[in-house]
N, C-alpha and C positions, 0 to 999 in steps of 0.2 A: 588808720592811725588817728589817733586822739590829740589837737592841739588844747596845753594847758596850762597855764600862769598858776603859781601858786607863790605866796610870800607872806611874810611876817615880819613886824615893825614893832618897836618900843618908841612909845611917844611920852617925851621929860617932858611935862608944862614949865613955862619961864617960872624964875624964882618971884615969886611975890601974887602966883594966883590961885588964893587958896580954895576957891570952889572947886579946880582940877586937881587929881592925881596923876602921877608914873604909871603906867601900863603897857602890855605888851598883846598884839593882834594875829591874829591871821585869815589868810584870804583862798580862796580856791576856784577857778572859775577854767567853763571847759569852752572851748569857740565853735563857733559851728564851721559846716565844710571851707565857706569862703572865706574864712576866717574875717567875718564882717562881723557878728556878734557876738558875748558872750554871758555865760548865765553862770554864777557862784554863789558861794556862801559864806560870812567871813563871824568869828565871831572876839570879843577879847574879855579881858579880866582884869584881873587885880586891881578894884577898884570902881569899875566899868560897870561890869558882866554884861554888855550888850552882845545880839548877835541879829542875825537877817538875811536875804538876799540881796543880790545887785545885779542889774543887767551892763552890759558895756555896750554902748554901739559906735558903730565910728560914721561916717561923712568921707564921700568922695572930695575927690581935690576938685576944687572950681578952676 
């Protein structure tokens, strides 16, 4: 079985910053067995067009 987070966000910039715009994202990323790390892809638009990877890792508890 495949663990897998996927989600999508719209990000409003505050009123008064006009270098930003309104856009909306998405993300996809799959974990590995131990569910210690994970590798995706996320990309968004309207206004944006950025896209890329990401890796996630976590840290044991001390």
């Amino acid at each position: 079985m495949v663990t897998q987070l996927l989600y999508n966000y719209r990000n409003q910039p505050k009123t008064g910053e006009e270098h930003l715009t309104s856009h909306v994202g998405f993300a996809e990323f799959r974990f590995d067995d131990g569910l210690k790390s994970a590798e995706g892809h996320y990309f968004n638009g309207q206004g944006r067009a950025t896209y890329g990877t990401m890796t996630i890792t976590g840290i044991d508890n001390v």
